[in-house]
BAKOLTI-702363 format. One line per 8 residues: number of its first residue (from 1); their letters; for each residue x, y, z of N, C-alpha, C, O. Coordinates in steps of 0.02 Angstrom, whole numbers. Last residue first. Layout:
// residues N
NUM) A) X Y Z X Y Z X Y Z X Y Z | ...
//
This chain:
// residues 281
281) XXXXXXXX) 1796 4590 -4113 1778 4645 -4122 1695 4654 -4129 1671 4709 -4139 | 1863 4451 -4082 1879 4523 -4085 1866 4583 -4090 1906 4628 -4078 | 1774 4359 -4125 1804 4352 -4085 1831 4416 -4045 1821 4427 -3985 | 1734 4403 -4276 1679 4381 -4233 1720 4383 -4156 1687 4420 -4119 | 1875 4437 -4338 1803 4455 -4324 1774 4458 -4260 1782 4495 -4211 | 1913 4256 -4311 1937 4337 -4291 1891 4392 -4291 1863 4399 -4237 | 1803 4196 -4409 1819 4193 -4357 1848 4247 -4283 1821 4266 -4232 | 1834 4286 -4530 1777 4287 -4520 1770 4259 -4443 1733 4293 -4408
273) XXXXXXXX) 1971 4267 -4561 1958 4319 -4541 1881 4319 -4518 1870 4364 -4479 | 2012 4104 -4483 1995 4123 -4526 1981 4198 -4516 1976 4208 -4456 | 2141 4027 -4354 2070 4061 -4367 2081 4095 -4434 2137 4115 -4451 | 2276 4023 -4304 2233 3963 -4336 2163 3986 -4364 2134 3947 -4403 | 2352 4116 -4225 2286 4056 -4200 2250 4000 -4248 2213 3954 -4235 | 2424 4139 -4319 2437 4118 -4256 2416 4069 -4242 2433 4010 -4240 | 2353 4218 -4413 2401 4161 -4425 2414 4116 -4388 2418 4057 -4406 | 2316 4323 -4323 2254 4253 -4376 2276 4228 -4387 2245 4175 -4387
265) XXXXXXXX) 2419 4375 -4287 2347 4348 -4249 2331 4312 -4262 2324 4260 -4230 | 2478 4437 -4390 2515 4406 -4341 2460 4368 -4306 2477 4309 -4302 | 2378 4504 -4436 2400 4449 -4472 2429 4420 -4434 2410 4361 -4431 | 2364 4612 -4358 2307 4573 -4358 2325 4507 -4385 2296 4456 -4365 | 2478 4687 -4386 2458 4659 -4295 2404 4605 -4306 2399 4558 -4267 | 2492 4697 -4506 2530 4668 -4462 2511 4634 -4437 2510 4572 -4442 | 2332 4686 -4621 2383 4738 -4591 2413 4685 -4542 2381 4634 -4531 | 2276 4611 -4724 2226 4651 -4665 2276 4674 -4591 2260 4678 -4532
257) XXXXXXXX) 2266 4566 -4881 2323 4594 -4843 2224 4627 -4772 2165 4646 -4776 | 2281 4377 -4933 2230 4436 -4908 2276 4482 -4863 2314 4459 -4820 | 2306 4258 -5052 2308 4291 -4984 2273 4376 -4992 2252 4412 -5037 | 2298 4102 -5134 2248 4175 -5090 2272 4194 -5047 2269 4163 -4994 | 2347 3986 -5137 2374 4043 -5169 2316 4105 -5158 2314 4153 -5197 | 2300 3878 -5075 2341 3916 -5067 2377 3955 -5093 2436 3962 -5077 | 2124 3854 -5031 2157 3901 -5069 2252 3905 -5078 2263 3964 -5091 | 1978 3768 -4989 2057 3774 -4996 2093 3812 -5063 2089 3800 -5123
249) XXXXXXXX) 1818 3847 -5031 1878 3797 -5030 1937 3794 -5026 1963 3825 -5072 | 1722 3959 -4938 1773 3943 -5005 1814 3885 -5022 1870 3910 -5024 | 1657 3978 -4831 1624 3971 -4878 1654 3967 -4953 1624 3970 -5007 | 1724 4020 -4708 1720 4051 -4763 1674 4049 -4819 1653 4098 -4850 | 1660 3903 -4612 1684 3945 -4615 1670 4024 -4679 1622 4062 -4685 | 1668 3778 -4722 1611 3789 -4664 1611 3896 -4645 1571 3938 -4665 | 1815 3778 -4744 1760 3788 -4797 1675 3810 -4762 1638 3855 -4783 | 1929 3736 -4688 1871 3780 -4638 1827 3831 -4698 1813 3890 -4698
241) XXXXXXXX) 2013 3651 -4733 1975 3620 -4666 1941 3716 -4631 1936 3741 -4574 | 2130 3755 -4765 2128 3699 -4749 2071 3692 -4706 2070 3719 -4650 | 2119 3954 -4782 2156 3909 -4764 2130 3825 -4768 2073 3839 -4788 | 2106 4090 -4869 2064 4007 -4876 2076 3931 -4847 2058 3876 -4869 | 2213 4170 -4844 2138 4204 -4823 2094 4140 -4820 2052 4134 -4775 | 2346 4191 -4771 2314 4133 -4799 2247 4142 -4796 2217 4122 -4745 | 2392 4364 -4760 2345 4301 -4729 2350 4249 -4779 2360 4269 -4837 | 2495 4506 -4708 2447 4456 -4758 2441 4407 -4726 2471 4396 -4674
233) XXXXXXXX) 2592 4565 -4650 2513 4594 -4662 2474 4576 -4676 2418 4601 -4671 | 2728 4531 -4664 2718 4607 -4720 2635 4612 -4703 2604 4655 -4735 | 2694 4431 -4577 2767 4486 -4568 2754 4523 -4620 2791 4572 -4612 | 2620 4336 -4635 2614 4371 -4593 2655 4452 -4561 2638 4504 -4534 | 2698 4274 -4735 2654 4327 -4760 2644 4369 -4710 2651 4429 -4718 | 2757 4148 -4699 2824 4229 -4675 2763 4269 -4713 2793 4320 -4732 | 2726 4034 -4720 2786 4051 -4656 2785 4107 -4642 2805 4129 -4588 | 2661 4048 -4824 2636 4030 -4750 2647 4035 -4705 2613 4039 -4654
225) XXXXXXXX) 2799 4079 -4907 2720 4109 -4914 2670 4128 -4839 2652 4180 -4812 | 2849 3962 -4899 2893 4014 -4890 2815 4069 -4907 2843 4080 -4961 | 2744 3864 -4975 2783 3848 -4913 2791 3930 -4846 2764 3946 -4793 | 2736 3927 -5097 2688 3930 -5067 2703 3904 -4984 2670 3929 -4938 | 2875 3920 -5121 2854 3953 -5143 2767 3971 -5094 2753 4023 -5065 | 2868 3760 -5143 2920 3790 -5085 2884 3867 -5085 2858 3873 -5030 | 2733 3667 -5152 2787 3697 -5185 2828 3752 -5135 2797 3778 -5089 | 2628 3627 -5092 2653 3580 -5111 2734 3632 -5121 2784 3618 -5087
217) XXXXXXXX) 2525 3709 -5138 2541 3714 -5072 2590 3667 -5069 2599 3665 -5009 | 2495 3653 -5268 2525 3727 -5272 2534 3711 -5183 2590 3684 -5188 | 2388 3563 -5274 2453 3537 -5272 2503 3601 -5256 2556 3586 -5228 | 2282 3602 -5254 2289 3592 -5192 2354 3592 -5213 2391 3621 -5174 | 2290 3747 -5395 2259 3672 -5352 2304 3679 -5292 2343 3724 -5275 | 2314 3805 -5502 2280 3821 -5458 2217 3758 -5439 2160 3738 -5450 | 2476 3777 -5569 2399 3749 -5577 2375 3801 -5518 2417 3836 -5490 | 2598 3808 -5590 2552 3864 -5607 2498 3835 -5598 2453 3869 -5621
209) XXXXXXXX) 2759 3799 -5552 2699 3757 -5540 2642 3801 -5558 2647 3848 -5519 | 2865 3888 -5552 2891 3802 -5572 2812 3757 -5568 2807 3697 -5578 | 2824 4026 -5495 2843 3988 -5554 2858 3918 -5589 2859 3907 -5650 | 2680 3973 -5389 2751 3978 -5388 2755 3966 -5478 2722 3929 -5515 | 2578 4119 -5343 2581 4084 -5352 2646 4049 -5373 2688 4093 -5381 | 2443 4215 -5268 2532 4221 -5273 2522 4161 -5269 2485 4132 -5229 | 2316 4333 -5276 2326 4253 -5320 2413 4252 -5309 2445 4292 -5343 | 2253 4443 -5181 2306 4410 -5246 2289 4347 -5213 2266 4322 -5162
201) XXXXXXXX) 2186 4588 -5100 2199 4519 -5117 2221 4500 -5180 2211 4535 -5230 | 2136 4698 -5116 2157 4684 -5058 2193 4623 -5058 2231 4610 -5011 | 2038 4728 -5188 2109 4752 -5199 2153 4763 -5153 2194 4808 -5144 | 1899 4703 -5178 1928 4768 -5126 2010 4798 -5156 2034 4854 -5153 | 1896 4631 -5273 1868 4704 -5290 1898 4727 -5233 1929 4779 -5240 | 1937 4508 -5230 1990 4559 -5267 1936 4618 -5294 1953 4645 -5346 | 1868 4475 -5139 1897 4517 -5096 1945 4542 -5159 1986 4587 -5150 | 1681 4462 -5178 1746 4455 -5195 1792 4486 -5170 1775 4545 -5166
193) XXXXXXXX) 1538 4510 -5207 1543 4477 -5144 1645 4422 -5152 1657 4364 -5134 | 1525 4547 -5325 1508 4591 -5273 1526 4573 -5196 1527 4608 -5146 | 1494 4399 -5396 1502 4475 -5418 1504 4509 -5375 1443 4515 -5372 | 1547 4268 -5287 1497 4280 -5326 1525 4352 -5340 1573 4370 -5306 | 1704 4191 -5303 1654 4215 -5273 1600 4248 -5305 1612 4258 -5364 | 1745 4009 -5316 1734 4078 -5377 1692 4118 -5324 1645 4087 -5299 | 1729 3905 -5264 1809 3941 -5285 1811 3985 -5335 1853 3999 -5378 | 1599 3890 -5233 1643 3851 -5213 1726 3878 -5188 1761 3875 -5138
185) XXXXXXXX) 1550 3910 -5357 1534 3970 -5300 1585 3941 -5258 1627 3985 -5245 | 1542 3798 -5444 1577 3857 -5473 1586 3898 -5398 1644 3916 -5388 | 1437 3710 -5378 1538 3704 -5381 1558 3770 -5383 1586 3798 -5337 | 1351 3789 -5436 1368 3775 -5337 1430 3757 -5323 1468 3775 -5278 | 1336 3805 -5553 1325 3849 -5516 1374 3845 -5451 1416 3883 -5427 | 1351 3665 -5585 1392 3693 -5617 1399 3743 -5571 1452 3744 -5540 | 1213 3616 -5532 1294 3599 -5495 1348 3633 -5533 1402 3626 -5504 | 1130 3684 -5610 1132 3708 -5551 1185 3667 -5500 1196 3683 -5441
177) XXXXXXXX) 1186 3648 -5749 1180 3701 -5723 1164 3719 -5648 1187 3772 -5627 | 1246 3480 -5751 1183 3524 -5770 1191 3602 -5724 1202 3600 -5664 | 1411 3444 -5822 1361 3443 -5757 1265 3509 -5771 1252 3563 -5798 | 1498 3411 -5934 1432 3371 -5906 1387 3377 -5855 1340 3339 -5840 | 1599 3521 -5976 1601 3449 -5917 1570 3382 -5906 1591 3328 -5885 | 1520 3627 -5980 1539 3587 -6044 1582 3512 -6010 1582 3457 -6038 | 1478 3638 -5850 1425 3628 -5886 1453 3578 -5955 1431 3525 -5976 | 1624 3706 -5816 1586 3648 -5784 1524 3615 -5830 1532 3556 -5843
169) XXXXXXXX) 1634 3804 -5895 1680 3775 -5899 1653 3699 -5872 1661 3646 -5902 | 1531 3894 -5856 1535 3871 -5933 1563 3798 -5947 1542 3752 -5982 | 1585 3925 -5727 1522 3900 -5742 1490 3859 -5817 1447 3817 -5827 | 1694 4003 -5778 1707 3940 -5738 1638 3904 -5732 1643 3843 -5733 | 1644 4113 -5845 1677 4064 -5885 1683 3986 -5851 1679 3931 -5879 | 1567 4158 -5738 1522 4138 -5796 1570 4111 -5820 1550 4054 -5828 | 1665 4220 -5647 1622 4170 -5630 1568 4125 -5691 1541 4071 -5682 | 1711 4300 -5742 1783 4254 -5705 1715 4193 -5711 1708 4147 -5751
161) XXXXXXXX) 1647 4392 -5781 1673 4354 -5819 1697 4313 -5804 1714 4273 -5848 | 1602 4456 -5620 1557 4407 -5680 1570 4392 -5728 1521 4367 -5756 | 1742 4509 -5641 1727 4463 -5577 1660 4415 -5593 1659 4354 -5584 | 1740 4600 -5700 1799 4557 -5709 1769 4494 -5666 1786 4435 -5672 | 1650 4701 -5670 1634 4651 -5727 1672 4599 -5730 1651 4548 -5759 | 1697 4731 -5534 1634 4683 -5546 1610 4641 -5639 1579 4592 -5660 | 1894 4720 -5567 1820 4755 -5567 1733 4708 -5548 1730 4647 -5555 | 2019 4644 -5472 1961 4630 -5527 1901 4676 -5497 1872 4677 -5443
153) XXXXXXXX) 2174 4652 -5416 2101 4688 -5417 2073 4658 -5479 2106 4650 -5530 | 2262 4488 -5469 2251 4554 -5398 2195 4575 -5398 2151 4534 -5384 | 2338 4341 -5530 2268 4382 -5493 2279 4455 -5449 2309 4458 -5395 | 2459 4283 -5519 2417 4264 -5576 2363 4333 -5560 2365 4375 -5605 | 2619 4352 -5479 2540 4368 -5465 2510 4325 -5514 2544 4328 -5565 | 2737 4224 -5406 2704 4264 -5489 2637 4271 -5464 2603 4227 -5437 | 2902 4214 -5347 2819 4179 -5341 2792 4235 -5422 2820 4266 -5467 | 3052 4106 -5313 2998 4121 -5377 2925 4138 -5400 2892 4108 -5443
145) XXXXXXXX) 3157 4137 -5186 3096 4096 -5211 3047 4139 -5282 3018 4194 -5284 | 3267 4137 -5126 3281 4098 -5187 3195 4090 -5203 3173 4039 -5230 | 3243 4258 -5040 3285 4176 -5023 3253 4120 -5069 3221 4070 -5051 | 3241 4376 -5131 3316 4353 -5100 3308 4266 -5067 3353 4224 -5068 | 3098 4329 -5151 3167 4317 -5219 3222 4311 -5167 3249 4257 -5156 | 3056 4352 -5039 3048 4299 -5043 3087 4298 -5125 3100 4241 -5144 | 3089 4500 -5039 3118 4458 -4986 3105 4385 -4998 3145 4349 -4968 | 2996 4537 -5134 3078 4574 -5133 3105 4504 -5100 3137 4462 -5132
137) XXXXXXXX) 2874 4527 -5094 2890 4488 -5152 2980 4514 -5164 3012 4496 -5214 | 2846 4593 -4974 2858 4528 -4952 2898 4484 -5004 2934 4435 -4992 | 2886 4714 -5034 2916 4719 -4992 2925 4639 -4997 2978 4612 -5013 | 2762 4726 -5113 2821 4729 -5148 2851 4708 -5094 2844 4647 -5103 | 2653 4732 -5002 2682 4670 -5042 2753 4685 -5093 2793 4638 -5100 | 2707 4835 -4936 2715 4801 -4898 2713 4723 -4958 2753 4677 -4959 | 2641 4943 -5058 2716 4945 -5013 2735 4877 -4972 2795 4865 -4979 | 2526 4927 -5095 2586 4913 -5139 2643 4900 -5103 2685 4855 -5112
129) XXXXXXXX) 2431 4948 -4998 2453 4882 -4976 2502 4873 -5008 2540 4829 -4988 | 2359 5065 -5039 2393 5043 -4954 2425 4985 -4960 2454 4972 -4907 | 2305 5049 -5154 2393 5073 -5139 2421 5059 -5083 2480 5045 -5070 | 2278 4896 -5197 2234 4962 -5187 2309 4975 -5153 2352 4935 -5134 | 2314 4831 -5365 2315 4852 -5280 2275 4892 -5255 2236 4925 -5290 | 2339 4751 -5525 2361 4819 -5479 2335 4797 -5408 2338 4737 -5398 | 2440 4706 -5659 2403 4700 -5599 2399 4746 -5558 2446 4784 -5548 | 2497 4725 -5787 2435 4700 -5793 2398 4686 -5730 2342 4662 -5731
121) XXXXXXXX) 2655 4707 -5719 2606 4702 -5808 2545 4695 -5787 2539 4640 -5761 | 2619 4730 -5542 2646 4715 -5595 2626 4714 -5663 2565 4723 -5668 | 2570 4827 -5467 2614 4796 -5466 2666 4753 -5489 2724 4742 -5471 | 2479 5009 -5481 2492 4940 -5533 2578 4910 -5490 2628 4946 -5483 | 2365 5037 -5380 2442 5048 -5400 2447 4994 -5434 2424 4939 -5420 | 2202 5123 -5351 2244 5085 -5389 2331 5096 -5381 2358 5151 -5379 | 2079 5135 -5241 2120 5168 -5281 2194 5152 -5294 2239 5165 -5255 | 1925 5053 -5263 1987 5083 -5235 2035 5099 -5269 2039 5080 -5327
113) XXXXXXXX) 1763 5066 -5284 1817 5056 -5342 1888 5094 -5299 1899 5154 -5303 | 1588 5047 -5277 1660 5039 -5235 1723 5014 -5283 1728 4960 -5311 | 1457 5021 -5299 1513 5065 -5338 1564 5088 -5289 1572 5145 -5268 | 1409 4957 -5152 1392 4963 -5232 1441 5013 -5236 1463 5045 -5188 | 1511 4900 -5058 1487 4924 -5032 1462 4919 -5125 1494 4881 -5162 | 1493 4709 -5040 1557 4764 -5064 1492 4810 -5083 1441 4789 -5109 | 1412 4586 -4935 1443 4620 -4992 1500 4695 -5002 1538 4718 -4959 | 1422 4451 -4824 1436 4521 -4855 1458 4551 -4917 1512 4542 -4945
105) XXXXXXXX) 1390 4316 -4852 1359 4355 -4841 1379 4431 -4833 1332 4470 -4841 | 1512 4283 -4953 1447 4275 -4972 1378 4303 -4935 1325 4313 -4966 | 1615 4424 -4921 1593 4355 -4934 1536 4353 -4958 1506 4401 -4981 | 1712 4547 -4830 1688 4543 -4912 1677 4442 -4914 1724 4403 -4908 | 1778 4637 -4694 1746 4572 -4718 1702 4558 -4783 1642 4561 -4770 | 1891 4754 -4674 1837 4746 -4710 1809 4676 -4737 1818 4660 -4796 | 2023 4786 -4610 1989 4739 -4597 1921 4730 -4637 1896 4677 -4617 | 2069 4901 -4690 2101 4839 -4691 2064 4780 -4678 2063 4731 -4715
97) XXXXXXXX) 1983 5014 -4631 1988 4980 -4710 2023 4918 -4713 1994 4877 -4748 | 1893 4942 -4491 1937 4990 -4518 1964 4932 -4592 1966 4872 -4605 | 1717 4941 -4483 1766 4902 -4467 1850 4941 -4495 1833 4983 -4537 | 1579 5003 -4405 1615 5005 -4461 1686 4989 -4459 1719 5030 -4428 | 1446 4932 -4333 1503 4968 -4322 1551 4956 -4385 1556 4900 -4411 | 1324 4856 -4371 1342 4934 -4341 1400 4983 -4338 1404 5045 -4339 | 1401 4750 -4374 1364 4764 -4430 1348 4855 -4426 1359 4899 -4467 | 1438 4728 -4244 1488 4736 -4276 1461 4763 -4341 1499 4802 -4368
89) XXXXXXXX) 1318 4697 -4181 1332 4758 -4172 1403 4782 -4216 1421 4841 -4221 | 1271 4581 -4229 1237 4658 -4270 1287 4713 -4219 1282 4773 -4232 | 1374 4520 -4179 1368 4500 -4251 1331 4575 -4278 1348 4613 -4323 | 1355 4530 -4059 1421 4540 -4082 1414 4584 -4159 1431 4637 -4184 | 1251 4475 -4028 1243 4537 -4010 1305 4551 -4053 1294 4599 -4089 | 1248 4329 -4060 1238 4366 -4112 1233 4438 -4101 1213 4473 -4148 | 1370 4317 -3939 1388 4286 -4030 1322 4336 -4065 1343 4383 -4098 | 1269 4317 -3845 1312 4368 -3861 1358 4370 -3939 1371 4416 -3978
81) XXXXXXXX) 1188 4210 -3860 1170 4278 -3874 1214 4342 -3884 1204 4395 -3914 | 1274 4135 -3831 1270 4121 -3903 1215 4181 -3907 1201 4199 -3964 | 1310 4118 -3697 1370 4127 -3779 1339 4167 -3831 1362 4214 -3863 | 1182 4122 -3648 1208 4180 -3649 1262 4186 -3704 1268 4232 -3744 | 1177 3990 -3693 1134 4032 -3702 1141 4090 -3708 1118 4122 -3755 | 1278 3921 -3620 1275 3911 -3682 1221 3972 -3714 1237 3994 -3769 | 1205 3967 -3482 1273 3989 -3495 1296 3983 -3585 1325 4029 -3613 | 1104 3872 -3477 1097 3956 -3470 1150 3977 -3491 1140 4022 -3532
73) XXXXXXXX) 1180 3761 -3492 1112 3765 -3554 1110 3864 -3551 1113 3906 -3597 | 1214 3768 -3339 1273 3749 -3413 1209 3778 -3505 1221 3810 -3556 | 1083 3769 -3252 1149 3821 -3280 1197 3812 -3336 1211 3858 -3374 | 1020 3656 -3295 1000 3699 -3312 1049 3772 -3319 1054 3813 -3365 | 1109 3589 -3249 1116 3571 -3308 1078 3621 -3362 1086 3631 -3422 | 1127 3583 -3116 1172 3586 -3152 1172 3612 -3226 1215 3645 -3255 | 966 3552 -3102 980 3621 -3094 1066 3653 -3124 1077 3710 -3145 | 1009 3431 -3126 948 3460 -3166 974 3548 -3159 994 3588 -3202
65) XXXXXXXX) 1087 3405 -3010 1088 3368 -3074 1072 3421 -3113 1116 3458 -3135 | 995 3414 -2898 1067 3469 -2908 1078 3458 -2976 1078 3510 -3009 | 895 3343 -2920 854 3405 -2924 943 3445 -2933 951 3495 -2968 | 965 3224 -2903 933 3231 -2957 927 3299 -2982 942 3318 -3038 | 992 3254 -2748 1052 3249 -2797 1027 3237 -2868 1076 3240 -2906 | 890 3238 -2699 902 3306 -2699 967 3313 -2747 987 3364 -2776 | 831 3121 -2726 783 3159 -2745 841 3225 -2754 840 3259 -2805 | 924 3040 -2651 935 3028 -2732 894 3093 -2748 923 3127 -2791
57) XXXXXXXX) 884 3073 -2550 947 3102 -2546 977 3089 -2626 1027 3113 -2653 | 757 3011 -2514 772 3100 -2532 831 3121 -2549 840 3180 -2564 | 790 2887 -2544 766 2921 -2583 771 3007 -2584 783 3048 -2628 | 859 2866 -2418 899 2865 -2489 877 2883 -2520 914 2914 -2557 | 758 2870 -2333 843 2938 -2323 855 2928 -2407 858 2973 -2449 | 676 2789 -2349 667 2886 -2361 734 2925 -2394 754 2966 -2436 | 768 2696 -2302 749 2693 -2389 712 2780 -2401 721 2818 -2449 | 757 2710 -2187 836 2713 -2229 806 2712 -2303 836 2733 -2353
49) XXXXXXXX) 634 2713 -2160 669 2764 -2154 734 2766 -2186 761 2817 -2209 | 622 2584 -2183 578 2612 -2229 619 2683 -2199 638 2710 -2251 | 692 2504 -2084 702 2511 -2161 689 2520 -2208 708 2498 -2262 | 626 2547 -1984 696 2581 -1970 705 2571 -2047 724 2621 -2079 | 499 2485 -2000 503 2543 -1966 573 2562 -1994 568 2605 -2038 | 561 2337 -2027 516 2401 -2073 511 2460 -2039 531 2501 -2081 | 593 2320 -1885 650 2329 -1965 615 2365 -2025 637 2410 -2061 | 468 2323 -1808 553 2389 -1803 563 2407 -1866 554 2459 -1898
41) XXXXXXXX) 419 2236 -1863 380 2308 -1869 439 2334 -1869 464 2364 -1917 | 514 2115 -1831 460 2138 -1902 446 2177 -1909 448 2189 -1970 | 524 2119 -1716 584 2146 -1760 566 2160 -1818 589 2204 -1855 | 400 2119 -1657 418 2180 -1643 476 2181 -1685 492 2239 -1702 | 400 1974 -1722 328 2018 -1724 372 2083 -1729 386 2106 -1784 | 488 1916 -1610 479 1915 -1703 461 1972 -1737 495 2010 -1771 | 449 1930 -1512 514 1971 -1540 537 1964 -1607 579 1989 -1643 | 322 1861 -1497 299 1942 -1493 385 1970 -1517 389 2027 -1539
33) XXXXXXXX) 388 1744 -1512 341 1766 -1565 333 1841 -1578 334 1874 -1630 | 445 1729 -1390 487 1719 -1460 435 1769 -1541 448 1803 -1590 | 352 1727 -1319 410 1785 -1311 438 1787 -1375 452 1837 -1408 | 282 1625 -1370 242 1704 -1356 295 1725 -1347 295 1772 -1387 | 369 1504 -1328 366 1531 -1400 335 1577 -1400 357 1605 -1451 | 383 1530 -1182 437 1542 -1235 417 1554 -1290 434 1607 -1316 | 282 1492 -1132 299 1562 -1145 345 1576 -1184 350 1628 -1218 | 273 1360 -1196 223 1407 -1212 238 1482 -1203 220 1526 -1242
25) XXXXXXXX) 382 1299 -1108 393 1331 -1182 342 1358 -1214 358 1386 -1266 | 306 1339 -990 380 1367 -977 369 1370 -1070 353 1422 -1099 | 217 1236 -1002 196 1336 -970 256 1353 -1007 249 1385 -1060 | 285 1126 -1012 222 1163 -1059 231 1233 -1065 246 1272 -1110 | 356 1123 -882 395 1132 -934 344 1158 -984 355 1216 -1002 | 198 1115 -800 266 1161 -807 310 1190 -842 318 1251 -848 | 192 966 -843 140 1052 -845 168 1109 -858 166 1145 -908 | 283 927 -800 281 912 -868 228 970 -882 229 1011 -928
17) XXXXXXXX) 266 930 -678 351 925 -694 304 964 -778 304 1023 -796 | 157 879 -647 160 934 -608 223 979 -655 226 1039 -664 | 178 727 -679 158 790 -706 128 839 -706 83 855 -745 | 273 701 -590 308 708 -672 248 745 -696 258 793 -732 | 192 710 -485 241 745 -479 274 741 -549 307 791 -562 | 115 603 -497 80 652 -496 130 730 -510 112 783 -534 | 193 516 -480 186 525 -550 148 577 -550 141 605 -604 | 245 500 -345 321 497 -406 267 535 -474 293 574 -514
9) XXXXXXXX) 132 467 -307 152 543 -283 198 553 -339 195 602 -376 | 118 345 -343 59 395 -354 94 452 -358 90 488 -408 | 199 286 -295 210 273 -345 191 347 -387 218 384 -429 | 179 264 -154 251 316 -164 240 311 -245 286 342 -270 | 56 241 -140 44 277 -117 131 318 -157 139 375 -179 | 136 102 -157 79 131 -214 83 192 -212 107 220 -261 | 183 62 -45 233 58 -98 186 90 -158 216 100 -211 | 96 53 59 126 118 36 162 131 -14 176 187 -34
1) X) 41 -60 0 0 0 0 43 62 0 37 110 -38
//
């Protein structure tokens, strides 16, 4: 009997034991659960704020972006208003005789006829300039070089004979008249819009080579030209790679007198007079 009585108690007591342990991992998993639960809300809580942060912080570095970009666009803007403030105000302003821009968009004033020095058989100048090209054509014989005006002043009629023969010239070629035209303009300037009416400009070219081609830059003569025009005043007026520009094709036998200081410049830099210009004045 009592040996029962001790059996009873042993088992009443495992599960007293075993109740217990229940309770015990029942709370456990509610603790476990509710720190689930609360890391669940936190981490969204805390990783929806890190994701704010990043977004506003992409938001405000977008909006610097933009606003970057809006200044660079403003600044291009202002260039290029001032490029054409330039443009009419230089149109306003009357440029000194040397510098006088003559192209396709400017013309030569109507009945403009400067006043002549003959340089050689059959060529003349406008006088300001006799002195300084004789000068350059003195100095380029002393170092052995051979050049020859083909070209100086041409009148406006001279200048719609030039362009109508070379237009002739193309057509009998094979080309239909309105590429005859567009070539021709190319390396012919139109009547009025020519820098040998100013008489400002020549054709210098070498004795040992007379084409009027690319090949003429080729020749010492046109070399000794490029090197040293600058120093009497003159320009490579059609230089290489800036047809865009001028609106003429490679030239090297064109030069253009537009005095020392300025030649020294345009040579320099590499710039066309229409460039210079615009840059300068």
């Amino acid at each position: 009997m009592q040996r029962f009585k001790a059996l009873r108690y042993y088992a009443d007591l495992a599960k007293r034991k075993i109740r217990q342990m229940d309770r015990i991992k029942r709370q456990v998993i509610v603790i476990s659960a509710g720190c689930l639960i609360c890391g669940l809300i936190f981490g969204n809580l805390f990783g929806g704020m890190i994701q704010r942060r990043k977004s506003e912080k992409q938001l405000k570095q977008e909006v610097a972006e933009v606003r970057k970009e809006e200044q660079e666009k403003t600044k291009e803007l202002e260039k290029e208003l001032e490029k054409i403030h330039r443009k009419y105000s230089k149109e306003e302003k009357e440029l000194p005789w040397n510098l006088t821009l003559v192209n396709s968009s400017h013309s030569m004033k109507k009945g403009y006829v400067p006043e002549l020095t003959e340089v050689a058989e059959g060529y003349s100048v406008d006088s300001r300039i006799a002195e300084p090209l004789t000068k350059m054509l003195k100095a380029a014989e002393a170092d052995g070089m051979r050049i020859i005006i083909c070209s100086a002043y041409r009148s406006i009629e001279k200048q719609e004979q030039v362009f109508n023969t070379s237009v002739q010239e193309r057509l009998n070629a094979g080309m239909n008249y309105w590429q005859a035209y567009s070539d021709t303009a190319l390396s012919v300037a139109l009547p009025g819009t020519s820098e040998h009416g100013l008489g400002l400009a020549l054709d210098l070219i070498s004795n040992q080579y007379t084409e009027l081609d690319e090949k003429q830059a080729e020749t010492k003569e046109a070399k000794w030209l490029e090197e040293n025009c600058y120093k009497y005043g003159f320009i490579l007026r059609y230089p290489p790679e800036k047809t865009a520009e001028t609106g003429i094709i490679y030239e090297p036998w064109h030069y253009r007198y537009v005095g020392e200081d300025d030649a020294k410049k345009i040579m320099e830099s590499g710039m066309t007079l229409e460039e210079y210009l615009e840059e300068s004045y």
